[in-house]
DRENPA-3360 file (N, C-alpha, C; in nm, 2 decimals, always signed):
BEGIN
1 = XXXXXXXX = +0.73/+0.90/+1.42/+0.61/+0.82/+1.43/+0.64/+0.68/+1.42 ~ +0.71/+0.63/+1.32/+0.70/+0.51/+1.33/+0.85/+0.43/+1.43 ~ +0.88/+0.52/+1.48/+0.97/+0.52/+1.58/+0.92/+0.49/+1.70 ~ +0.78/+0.53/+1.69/+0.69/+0.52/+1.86/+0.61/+0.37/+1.83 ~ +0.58/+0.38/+1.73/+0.54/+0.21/+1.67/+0.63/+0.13/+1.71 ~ +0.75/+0.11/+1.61/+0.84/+0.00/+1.65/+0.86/+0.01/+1.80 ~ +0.86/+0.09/+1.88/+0.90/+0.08/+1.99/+0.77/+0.01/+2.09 ~ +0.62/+0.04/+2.03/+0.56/+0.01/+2.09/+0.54/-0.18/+2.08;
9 = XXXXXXXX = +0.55/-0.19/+1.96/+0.59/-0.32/+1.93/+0.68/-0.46/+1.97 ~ +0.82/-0.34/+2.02/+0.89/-0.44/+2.06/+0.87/-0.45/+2.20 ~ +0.80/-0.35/+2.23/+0.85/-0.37/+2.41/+0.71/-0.44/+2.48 ~ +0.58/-0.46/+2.36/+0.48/-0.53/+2.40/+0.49/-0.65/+2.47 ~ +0.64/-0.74/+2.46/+0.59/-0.87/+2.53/+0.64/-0.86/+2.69 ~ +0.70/-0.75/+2.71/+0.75/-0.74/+2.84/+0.64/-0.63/+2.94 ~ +0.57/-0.60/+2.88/+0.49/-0.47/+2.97/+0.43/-0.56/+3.10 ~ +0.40/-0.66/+3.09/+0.38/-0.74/+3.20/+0.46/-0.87/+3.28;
17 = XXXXXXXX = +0.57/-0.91/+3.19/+0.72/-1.01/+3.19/+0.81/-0.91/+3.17 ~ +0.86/-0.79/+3.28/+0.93/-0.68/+3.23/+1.08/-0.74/+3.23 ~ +1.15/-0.69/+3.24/+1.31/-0.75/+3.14/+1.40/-0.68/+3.20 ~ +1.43/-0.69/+3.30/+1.56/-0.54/+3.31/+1.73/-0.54/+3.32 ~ +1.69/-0.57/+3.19/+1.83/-0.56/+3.10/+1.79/-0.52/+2.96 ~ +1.91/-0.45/+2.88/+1.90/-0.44/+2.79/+1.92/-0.56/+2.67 ~ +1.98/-0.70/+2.71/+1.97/-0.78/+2.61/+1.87/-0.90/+2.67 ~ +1.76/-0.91/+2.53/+1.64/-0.93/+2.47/+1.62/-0.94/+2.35;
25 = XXXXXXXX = +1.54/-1.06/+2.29/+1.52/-1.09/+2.14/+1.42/-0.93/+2.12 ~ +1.42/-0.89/+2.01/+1.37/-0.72/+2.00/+1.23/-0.79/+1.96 ~ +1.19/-0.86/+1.82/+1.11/-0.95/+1.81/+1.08/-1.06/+1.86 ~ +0.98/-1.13/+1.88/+0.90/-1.26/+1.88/+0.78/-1.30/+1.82 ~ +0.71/-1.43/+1.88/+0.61/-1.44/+1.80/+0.47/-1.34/+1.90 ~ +0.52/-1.33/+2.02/+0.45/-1.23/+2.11/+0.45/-1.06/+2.07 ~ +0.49/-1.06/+1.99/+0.53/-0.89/+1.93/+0.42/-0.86/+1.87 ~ +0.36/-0.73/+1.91/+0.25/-0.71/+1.79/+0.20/-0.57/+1.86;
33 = XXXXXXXX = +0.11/-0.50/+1.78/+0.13/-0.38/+1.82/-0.02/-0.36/+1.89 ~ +0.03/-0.22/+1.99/-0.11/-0.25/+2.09/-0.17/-0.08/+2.06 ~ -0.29/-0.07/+2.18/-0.35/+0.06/+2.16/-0.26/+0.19/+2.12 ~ -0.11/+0.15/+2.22/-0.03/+0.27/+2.16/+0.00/+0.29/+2.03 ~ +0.01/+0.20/+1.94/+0.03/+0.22/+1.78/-0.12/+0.29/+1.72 ~ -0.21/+0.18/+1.76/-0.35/+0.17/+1.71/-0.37/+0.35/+1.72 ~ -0.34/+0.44/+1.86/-0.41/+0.61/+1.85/-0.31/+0.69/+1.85 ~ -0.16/+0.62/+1.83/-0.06/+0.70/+1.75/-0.08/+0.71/+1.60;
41 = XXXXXXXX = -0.15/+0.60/+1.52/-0.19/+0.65/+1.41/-0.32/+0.68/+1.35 ~ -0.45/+0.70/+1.49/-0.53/+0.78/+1.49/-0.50/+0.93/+1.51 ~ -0.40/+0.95/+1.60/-0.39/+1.07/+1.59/-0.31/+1.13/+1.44 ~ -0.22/+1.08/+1.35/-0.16/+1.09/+1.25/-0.28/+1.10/+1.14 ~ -0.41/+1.04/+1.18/-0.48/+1.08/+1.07/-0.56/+1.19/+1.09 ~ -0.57/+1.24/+1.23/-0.63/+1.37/+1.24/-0.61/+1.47/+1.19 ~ -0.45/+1.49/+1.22/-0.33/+1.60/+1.14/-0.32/+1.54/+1.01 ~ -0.34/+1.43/+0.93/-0.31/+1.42/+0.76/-0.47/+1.53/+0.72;
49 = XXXXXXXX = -0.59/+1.47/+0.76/-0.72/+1.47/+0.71/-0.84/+1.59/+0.74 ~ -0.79/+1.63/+0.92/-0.85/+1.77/+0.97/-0.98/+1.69/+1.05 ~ -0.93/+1.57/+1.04/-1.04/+1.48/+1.16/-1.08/+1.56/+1.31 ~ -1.16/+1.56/+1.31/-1.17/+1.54/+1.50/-1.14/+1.43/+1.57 ~ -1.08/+1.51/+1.67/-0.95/+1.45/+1.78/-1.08/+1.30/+1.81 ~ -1.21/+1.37/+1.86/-1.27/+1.28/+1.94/-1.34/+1.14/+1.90 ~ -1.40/+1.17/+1.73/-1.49/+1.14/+1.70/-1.30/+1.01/+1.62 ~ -1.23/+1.05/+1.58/-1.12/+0.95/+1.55/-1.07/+0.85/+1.62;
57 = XXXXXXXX = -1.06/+0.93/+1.76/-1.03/+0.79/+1.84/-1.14/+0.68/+1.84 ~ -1.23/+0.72/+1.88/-1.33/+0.62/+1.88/-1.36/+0.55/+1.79 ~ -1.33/+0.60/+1.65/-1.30/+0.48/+1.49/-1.21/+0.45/+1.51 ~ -1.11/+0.46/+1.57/-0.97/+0.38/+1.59/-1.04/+0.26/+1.66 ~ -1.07/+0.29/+1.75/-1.11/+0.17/+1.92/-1.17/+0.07/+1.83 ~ -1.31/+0.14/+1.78/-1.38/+0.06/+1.74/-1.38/-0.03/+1.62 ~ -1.26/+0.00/+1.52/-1.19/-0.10/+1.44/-1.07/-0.21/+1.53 ~ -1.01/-0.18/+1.65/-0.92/-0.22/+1.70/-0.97/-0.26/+1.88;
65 = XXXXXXXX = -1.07/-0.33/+1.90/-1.14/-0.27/+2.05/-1.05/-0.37/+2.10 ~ -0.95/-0.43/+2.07/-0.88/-0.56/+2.18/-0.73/-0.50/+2.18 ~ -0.71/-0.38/+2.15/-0.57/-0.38/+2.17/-0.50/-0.33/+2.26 ~ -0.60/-0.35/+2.43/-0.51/-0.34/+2.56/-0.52/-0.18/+2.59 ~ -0.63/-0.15/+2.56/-0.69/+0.06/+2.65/-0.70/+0.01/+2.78 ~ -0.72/+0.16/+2.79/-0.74/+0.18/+2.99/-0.89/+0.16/+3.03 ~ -0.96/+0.15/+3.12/-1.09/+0.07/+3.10/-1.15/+0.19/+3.11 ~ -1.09/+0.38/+3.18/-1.20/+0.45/+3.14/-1.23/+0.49/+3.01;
73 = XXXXXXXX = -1.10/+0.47/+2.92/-1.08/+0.50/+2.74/-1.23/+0.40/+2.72 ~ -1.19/+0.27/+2.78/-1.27/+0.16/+2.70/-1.44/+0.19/+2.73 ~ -1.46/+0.24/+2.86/-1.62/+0.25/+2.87/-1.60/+0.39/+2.81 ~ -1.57/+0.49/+2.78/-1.63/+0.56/+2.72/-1.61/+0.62/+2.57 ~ -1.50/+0.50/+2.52/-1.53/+0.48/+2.34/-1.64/+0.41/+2.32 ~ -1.67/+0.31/+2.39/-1.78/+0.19/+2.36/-1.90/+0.30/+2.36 ~ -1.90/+0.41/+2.43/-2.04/+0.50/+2.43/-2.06/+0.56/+2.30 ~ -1.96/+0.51/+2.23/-1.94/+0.58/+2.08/-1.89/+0.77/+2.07;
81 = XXXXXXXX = -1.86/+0.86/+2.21/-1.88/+0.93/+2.23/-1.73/+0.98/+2.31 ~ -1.59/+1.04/+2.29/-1.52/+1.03/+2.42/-1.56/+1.17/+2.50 ~ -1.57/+1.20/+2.62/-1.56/+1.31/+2.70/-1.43/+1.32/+2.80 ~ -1.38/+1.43/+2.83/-1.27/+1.47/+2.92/-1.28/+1.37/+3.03 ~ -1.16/+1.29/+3.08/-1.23/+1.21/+3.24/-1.09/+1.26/+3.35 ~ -1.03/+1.41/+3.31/-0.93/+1.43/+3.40/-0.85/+1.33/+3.45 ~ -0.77/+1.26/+3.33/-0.70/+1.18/+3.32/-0.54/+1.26/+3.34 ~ -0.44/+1.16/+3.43/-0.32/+1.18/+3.39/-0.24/+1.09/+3.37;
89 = XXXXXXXX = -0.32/+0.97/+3.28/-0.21/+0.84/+3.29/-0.12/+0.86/+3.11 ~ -0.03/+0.79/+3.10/+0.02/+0.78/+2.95/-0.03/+0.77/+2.89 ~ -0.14/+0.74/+2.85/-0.23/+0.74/+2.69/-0.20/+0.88/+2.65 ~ -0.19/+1.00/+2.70/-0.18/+1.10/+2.64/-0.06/+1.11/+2.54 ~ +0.01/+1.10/+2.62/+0.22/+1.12/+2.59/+0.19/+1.02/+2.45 ~ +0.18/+0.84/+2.51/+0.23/+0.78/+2.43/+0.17/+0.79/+2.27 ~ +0.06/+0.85/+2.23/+0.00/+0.85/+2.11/+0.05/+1.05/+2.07 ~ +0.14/+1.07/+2.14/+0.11/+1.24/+2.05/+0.26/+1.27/+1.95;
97 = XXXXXXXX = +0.32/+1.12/+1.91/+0.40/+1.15/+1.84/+0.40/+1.24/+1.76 ~ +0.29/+1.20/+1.63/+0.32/+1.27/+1.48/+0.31/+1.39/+1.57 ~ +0.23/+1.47/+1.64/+0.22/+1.60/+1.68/+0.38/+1.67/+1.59 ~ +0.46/+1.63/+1.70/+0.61/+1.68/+1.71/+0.68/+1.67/+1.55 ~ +0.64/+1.57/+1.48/+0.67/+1.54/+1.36/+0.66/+1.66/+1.26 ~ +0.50/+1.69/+1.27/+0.40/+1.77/+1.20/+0.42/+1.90/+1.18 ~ +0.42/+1.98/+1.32/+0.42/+2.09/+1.32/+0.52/+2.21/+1.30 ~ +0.52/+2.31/+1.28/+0.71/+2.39/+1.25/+0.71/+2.49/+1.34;
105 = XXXXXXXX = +0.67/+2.47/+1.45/+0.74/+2.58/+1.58/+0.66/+2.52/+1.71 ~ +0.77/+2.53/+1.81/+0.73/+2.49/+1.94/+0.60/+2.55/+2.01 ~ +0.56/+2.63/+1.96/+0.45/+2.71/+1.99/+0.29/+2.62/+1.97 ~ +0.38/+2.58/+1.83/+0.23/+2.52/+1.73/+0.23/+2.37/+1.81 ~ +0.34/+2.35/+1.82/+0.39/+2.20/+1.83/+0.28/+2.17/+2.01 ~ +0.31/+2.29/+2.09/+0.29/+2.26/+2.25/+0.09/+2.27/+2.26 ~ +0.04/+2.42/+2.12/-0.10/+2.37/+2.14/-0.15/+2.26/+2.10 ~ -0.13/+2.23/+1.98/-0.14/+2.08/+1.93/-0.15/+1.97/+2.01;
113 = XXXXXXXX = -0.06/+1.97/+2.06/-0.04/+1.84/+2.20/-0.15/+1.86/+2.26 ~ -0.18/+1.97/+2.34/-0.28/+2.01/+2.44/-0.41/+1.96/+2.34 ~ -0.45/+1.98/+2.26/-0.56/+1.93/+2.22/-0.59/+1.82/+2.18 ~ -0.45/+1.74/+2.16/-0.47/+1.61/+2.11/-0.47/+1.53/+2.26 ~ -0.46/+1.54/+2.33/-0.43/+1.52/+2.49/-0.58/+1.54/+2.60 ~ -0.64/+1.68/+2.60/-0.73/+1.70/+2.68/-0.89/+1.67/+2.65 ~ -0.92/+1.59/+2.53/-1.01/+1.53/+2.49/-1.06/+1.40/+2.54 ~ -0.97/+1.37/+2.62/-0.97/+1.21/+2.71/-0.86/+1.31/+2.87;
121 = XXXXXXXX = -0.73/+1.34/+2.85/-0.65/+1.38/+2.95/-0.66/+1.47/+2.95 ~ -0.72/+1.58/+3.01/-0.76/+1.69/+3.07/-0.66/+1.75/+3.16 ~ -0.64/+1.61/+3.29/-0.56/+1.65/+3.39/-0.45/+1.72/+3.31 ~ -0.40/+1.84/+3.43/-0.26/+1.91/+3.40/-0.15/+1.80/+3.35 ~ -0.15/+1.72/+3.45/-0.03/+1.62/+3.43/-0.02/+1.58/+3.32 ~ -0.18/+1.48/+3.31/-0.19/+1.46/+3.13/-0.19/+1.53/+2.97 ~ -0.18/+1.64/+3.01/-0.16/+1.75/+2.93/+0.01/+1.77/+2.90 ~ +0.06/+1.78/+3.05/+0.22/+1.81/+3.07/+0.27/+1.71/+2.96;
129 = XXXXXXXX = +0.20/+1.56/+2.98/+0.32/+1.53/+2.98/+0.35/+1.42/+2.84 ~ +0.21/+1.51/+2.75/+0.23/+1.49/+2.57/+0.30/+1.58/+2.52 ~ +0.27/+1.73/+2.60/+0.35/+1.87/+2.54/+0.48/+1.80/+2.57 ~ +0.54/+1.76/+2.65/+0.63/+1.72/+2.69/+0.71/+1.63/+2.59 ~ +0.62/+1.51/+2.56/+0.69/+1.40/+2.46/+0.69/+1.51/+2.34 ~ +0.59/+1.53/+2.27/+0.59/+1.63/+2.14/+0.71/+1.75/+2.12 ~ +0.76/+1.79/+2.22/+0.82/+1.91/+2.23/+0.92/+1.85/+2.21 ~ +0.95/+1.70/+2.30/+1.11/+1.66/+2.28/+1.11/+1.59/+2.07;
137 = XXXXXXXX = +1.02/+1.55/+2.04/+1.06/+1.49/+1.94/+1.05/+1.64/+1.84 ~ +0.99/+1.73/+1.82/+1.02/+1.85/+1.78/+1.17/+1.89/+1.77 ~ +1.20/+1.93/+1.89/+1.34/+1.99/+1.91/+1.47/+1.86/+1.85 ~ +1.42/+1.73/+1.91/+1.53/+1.64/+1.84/+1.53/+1.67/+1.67 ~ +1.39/+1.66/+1.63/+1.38/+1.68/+1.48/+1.46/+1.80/+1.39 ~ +1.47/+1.87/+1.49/+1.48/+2.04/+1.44/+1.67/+2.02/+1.47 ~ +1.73/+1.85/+1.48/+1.84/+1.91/+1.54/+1.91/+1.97/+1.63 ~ +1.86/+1.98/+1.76/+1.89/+2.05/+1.87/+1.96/+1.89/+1.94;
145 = XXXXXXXX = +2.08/+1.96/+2.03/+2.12/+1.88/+2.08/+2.09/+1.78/+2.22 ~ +2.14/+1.65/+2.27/+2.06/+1.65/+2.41/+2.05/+1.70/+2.49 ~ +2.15/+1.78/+2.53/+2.16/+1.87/+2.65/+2.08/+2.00/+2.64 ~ +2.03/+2.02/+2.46/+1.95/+2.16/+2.52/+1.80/+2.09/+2.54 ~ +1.78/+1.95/+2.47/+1.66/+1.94/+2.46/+1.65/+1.91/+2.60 ~ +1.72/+1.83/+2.72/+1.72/+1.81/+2.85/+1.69/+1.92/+2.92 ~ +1.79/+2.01/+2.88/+1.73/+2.16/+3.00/+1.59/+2.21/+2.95 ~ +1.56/+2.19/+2.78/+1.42/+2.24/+2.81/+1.31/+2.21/+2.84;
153 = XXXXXXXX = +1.32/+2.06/+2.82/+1.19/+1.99/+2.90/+1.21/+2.00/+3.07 ~ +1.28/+2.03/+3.12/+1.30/+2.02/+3.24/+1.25/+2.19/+3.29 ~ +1.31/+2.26/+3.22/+1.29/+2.39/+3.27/+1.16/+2.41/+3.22 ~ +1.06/+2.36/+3.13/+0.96/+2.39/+3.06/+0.84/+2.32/+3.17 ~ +0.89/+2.20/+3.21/+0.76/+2.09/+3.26/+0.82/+2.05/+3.39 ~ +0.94/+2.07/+3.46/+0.97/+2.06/+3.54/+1.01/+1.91/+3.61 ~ +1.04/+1.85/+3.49/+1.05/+1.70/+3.49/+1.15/+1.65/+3.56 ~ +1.24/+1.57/+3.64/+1.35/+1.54/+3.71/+1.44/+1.47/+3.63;
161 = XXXXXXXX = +1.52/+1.52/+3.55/+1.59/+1.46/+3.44/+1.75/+1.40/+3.49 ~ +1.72/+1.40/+3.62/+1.91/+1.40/+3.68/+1.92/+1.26/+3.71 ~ +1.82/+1.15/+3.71/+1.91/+1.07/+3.77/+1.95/+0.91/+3.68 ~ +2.04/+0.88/+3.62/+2.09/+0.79/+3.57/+1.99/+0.66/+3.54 ~ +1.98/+0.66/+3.44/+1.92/+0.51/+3.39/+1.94/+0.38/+3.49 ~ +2.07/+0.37/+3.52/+2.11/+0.25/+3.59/+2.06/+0.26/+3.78 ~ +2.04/+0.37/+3.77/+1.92/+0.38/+3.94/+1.82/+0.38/+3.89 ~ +1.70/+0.43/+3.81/+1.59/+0.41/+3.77/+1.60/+0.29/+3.76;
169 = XXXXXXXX = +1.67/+0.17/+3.69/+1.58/+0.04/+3.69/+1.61/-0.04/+3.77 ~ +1.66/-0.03/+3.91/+1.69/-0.07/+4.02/+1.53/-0.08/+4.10 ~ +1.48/+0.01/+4.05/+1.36/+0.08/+4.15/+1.25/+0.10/+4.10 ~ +1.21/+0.10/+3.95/+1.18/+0.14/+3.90/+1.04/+0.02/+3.86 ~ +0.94/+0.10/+3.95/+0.80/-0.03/+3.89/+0.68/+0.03/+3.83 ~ +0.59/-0.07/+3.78/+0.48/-0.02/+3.67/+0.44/+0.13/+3.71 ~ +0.42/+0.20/+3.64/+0.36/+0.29/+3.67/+0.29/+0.37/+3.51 ~ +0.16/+0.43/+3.53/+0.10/+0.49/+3.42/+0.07/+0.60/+3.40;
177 = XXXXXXXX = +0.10/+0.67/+3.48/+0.06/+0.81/+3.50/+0.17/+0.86/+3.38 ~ +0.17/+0.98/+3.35/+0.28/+1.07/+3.28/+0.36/+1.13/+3.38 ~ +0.35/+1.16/+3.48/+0.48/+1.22/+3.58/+0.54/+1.09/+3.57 ~ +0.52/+0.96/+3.61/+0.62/+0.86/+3.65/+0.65/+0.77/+3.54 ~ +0.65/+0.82/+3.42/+0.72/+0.74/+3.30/+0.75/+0.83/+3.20 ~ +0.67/+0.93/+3.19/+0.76/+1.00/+3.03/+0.90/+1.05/+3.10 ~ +0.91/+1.14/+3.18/+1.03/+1.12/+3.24/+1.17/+1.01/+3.23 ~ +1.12/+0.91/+3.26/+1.17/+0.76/+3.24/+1.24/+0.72/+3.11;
185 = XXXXXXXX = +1.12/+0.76/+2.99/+1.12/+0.74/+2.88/+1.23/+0.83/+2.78 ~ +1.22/+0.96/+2.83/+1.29/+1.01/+2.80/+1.43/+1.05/+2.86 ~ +1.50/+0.98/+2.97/+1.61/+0.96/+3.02/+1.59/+0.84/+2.92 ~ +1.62/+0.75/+2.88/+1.60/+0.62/+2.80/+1.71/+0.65/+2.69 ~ +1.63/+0.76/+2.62/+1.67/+0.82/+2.47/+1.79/+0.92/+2.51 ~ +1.79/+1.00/+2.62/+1.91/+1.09/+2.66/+2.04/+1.00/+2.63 ~ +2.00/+0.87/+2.68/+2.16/+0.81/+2.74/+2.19/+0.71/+2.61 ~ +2.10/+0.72/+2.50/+2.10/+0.61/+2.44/+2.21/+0.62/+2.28;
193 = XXXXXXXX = +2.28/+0.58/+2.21/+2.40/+0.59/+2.10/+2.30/+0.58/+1.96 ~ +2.19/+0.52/+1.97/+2.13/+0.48/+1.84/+1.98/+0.48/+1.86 ~ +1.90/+0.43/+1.75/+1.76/+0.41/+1.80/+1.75/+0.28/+1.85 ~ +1.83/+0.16/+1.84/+1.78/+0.10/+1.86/+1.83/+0.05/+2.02 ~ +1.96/+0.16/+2.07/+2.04/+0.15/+2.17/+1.93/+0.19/+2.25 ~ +1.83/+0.31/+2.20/+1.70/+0.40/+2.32/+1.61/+0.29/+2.33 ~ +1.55/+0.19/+2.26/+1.46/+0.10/+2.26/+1.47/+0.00/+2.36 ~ +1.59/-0.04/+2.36/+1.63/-0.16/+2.44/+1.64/-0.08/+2.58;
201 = XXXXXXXX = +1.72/+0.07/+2.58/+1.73/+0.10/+2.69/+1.56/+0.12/+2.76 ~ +1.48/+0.15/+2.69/+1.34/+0.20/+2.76/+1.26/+0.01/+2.81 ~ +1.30/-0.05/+2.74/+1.22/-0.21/+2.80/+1.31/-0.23/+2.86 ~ +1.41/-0.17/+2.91/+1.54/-0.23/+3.02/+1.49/-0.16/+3.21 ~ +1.38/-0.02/+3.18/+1.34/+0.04/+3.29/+1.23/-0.09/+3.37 ~ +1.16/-0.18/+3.27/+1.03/-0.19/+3.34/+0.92/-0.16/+3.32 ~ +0.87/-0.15/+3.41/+0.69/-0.13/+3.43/+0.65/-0.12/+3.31 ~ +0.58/+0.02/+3.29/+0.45/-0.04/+3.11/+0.58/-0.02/+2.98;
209 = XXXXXXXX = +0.63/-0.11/+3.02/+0.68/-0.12/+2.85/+0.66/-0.09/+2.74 ~ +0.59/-0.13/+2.67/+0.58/-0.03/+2.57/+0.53/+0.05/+2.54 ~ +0.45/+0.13/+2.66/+0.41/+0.25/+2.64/+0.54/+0.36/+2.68 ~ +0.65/+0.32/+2.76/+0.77/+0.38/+2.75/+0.84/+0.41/+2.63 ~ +0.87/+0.22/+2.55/+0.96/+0.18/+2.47/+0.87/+0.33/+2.33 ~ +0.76/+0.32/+2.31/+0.68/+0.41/+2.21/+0.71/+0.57/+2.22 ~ +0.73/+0.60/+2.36/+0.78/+0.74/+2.37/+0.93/+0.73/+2.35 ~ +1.01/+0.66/+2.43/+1.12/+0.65/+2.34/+1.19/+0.68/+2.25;
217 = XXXXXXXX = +1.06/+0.58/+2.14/+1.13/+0.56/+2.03/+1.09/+0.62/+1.90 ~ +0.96/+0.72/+1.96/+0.96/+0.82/+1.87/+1.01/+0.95/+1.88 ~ +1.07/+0.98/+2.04/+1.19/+1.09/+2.02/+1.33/+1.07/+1.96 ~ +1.39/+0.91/+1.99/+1.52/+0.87/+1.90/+1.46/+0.88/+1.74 ~ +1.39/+0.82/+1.69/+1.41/+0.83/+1.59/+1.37/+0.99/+1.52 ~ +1.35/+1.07/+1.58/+1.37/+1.22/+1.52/+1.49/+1.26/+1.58 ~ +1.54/+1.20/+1.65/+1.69/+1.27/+1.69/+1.79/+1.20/+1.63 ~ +1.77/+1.05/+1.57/+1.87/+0.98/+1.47/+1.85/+0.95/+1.36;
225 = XXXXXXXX = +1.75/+1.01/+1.34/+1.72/+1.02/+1.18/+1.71/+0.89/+1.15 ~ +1.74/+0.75/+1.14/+1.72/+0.64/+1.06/+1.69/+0.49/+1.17 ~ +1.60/+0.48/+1.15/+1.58/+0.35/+1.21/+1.65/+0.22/+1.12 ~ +1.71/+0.09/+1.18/+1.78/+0.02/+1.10/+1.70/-0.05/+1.01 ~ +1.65/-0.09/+0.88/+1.62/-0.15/+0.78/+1.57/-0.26/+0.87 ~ +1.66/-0.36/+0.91/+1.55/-0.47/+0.95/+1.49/-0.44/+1.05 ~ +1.53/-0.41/+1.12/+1.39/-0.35/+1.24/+1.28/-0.28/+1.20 ~ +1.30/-0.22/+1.09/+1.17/-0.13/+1.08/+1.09/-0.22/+1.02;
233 = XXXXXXXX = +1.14/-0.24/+0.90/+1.08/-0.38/+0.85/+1.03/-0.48/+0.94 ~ +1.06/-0.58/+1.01/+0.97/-0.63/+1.10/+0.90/-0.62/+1.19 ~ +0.92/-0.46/+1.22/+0.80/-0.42/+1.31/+0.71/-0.37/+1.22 ~ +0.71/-0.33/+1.17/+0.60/-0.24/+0.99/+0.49/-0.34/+0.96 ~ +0.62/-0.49/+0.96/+0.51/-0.63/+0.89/+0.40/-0.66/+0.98 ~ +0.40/-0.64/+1.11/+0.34/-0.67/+1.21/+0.19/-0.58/+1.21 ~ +0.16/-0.44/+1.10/+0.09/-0.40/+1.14/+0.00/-0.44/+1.01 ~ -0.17/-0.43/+1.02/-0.24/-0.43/+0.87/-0.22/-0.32/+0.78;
241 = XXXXXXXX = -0.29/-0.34/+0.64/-0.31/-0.22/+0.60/-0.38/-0.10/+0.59 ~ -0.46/-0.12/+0.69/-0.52/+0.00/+0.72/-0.46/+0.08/+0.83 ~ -0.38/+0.04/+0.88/-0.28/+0.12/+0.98/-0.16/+0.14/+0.87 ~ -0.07/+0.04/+0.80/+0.02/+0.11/+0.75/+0.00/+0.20/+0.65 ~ -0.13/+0.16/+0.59/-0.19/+0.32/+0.47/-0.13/+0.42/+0.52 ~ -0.15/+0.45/+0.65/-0.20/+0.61/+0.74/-0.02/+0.63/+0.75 ~ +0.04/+0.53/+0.81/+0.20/+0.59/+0.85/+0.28/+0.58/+0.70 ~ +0.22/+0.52/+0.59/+0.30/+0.54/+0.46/+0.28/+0.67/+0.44;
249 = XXXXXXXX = +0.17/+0.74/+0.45/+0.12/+0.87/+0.40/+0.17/+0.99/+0.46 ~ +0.13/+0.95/+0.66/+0.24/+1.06/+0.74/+0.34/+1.05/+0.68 ~ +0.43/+0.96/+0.67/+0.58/+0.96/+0.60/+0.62/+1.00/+0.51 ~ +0.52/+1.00/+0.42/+0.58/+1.05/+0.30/+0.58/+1.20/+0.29 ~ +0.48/+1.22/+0.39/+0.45/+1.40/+0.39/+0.53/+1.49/+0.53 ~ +0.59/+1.40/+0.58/+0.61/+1.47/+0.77/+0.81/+1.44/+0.76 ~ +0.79/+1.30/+0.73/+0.89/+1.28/+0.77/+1.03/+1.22/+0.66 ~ +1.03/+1.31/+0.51/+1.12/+1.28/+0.40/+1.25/+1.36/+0.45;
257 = XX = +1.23/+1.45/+0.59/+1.40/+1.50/+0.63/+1.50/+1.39/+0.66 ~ +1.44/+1.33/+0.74/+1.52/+1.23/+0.82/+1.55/+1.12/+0.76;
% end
């Protein structure tokens, strides 16, 4: 979880100045954390507290209403109220970290997703393609290697996992949907030595940056167990306390393995 934070953090100043390389200051004074943090740790309070999916996002928005949603999220949190809008863009993926964190079998792990997903993303796609992110940070967590976690999201969701990072960002433009970036995101982390080697590599593809760099870098950091001290730290400081309450607490309860 706080692996999809920092990542969403650092790749915020490029989601629209994209970068395609991997060397880049990680921080700046442009760094700061957007909707992806803000209902990655709405959803972390659902699973601490037994919240409803719906009624949480919407106290998320509405303590945080400027931090860059999609405009159907935004008209229909503002209604105080969210309903399904057969959505298949990344909002689903990029907020279903803790899911994968949280739960102890792929089973629990894949409904979970689905519910934390079809409350706004309905669409199949947008369903696919949180089971998708959650499943991979599951299996990384559980220690499974990348090659089995690669064949199983591929064989599970049918994802195209074959083609090299260094052709994706040749070609590679904005895109929001979940077929055309978690994919992305997760080749990022496949090819990556560290966490902070997957971060750079996911702001290195392009298009919505940090909704990539966030999936990213909450599957590396369950697959590498340690984010570096100063990075976490200055992406951490970046957030208030009423967001870091929620991920001190996930942490202390989800994530004491790693």
């Amino acid at each position: 979880m706080i692996g999809a934070i920092i990542g969403d953090i650092i790749g915020s100043p490029y989601e629209h100045r994209n970068h395609k390389s991997t060397d880049f200051a990680l921080f700046s004074d442009r760094s700061r954390f957007t909707d992806d943090t803000v209902l990655t740790v709405a959803v972390a309070d659902v699973i601490l507290h037994g919240k409803d999916y719906a009624d949480t996002l919407v106290e998320y928005f509405s303590g945080y209403p400027n931090a860059g949603y999609g405009g159907t999220f935004i008209e229909q949190a503002m209604t105080g109220k969210l309903r399904p809008y057969n959505s298949w863009g990344n909002g689903s993926a990029m907020r279903v970290g803790p899911v994968g964190f949280a739960f102890d079998t792929a089973e629990a792990v894949l409904a979970e997703a689905k519910r934390s997903a079809e409350v706004t993303h309905n669409h199949p796609e947008g369903i696919k393609g949180a089971q998708a992110t959650a499943l991979a940070v599951f299996m990384a967590r559980q220690g499974e290697t990348k090659t089995f976690i690669k064949n199983q999201i591929v064989k599970r969701f049918g994802y195209d996992l074959s083609q090299p990072l260094e052709t994706i960002r040749k070609t590679y433009r904005f895109d929001v949907s979940c077929q055309g970036s978690v994919p992305q995101a997760l080749t990022a982390f496949l090819e990556a030595t560290d966490y902070e080697d997957a971060v750079r590599k996911a702001v290195s593809i392009g298009g919505d940056s940090d909704t990539i760099a966030c999936i990213t870098g909450g599957v590396a950091h369950a697959f590498f167990g340690q984010i570096p001290p100063h990075i976490e730290e200055a992406g951490l400081a970046r957030l208030d306390k009423r967001l870091l309450d929620v991920v001190r607490e996930f942490s202390d309860r989800y994530l004491q393995f790693l």
